[in-house]
C-alpha positions as CSV (number, residue, x, y, z in Angstrom):
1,X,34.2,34.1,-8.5
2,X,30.3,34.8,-8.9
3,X,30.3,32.5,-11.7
4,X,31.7,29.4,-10.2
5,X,29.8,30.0,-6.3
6,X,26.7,29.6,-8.7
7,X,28.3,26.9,-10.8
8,X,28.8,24.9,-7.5
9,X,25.4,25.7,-6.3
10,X,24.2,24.4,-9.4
11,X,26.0,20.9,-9.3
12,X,24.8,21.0,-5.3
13,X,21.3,21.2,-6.2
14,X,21.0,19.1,-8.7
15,X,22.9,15.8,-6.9
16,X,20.3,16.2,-4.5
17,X,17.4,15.3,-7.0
18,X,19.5,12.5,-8.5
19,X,19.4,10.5,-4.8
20,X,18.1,6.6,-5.9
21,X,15.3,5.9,-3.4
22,X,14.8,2.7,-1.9
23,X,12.5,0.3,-3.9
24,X,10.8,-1.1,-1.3
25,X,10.0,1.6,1.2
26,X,6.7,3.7,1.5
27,X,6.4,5.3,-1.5
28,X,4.4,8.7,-1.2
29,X,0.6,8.8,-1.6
30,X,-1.1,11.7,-3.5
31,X,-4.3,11.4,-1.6
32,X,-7.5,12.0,-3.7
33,X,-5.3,12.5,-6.9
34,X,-4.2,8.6,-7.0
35,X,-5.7,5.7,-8.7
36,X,-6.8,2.1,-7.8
37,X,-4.5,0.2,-10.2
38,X,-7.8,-1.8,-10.2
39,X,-11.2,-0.2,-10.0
40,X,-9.5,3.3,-11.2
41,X,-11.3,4.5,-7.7
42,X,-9.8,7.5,-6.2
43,X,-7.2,6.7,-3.5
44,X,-9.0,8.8,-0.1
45,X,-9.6,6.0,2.4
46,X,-6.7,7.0,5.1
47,X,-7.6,3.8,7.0
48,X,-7.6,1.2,4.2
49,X,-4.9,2.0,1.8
50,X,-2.7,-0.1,0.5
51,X,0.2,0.0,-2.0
52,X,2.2,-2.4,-3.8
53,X,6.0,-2.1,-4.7
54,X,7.8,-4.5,-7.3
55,X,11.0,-5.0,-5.6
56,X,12.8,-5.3,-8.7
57,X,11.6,-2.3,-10.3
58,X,10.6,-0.3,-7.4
59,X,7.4,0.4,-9.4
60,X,3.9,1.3,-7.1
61,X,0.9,0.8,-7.3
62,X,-1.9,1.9,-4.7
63,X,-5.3,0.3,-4.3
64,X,-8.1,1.8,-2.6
65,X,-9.1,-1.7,-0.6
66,X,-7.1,-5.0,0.2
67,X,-9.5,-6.6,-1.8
68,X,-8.3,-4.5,-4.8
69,X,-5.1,-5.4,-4.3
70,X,-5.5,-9.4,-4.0
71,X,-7.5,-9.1,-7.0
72,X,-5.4,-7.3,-8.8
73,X,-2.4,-9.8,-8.3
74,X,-4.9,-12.9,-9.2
75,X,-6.5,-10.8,-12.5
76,X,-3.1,-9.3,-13.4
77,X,-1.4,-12.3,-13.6
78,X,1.3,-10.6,-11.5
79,X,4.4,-13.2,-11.6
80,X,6.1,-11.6,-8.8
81,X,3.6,-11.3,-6.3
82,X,5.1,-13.3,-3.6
83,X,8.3,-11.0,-4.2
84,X,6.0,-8.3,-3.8
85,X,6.4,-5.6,-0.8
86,X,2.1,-5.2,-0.1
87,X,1.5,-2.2,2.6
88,X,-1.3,-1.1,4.4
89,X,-2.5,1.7,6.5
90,X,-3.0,0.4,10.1
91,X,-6.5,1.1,10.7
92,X,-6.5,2.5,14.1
93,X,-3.2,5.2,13.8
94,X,-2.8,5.6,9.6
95,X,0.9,3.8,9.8
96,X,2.4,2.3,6.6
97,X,2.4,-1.5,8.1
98,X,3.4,-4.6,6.2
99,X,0.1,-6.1,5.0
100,X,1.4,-9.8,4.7
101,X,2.2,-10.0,9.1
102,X,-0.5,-7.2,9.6
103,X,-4.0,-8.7,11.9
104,X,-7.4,-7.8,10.2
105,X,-10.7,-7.6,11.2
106,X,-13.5,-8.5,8.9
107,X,-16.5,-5.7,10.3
108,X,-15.4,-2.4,8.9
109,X,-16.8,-0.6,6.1
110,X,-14.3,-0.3,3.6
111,X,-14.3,1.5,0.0
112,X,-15.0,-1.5,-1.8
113,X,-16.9,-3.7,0.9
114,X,-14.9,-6.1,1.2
115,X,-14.8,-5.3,4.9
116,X,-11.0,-6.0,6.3
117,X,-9.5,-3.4,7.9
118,X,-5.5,-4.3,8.7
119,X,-3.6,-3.4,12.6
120,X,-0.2,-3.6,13.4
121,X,-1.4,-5.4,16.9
122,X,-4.4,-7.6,17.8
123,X,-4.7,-5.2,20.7
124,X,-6.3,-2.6,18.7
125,X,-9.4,-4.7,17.3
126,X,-12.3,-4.4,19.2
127,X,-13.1,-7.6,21.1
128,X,-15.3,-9.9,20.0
129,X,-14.6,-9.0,16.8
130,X,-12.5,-12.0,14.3
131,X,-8.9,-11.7,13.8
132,X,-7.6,-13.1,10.7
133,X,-4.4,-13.1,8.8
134,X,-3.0,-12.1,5.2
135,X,-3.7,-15.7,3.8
136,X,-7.3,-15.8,5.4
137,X,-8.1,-12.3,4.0
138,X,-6.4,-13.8,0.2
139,X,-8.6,-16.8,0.4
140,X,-11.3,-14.8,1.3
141,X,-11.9,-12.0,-1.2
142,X,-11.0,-14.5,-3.4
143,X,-13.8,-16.9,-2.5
144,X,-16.0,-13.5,-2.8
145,X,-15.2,-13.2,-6.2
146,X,-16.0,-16.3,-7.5
């Protein structure tokens, strides 16, 4: 009777780790432990993180900076990049928001100075300060570059 409780247990336990998780939510960041995919930089920056996800594969990669990030796709050659799911701390709060409908302003100090800092809402970028949007932040960091 011992035998087969701890059988069960055993079959329990181990269906639970065998649970296929989604492959294009937030996956989970090992602060100061991961890597830019790009610079190799330490992932820290709680306000400017972003990660990518390969919908297909469900593969991430986290970046340090935005700017990482668009660079990487352009560098990379990435062929799926306008499959890809791009997230982004929210600036203000530390929330996992989509980066491609997320605003931006373009003042902040960021780890690799390339300044934009994503929100979730316009109403929590200081005013006066520019709003742009995923495309303007691409062309951007892009132009940067160059």
């Amino acid at each position: 009777m011992i035998r087969f409780f701890l059988l069960a247990l055993l079959i329990a336990f181990s269906q639970t780790g065998c649970k296929e998780h989604s492959k294009t939510d937030v996956a989970k960041v090992h602060w100061d432990r991961d890597m830019c995919a790009r610079c190799v930089m330490v992932v820290s920056d709680r306000k400017n993180t972003a990660q990518v996800r390969d919908p297909k594969t469900g593969k991430k990669y986290m970046f340090d900076d935005i700017g990482c990030t668009i660079l990487w796709f352009k560098e990379e050659n990435i062929e799926w990049k306008d499959q890809a799911i791009i997230w982004i701390t929210d600036f203000s709060t530390g929330e996992w928001i989509d980066a491609r409908t997320a605003f931006y302003d373009t003042e902040n100090i960021t780890p690799m100075a390339y300044g934009f800092s994503a929100h979730k809402t316009k109403a929590t970028i200081k005013e006066g300060q520019e709003i742009v949007d995923f495309t303007e932040v691409t062309r951007r960091v892009i132009k940067i570059e160059k």
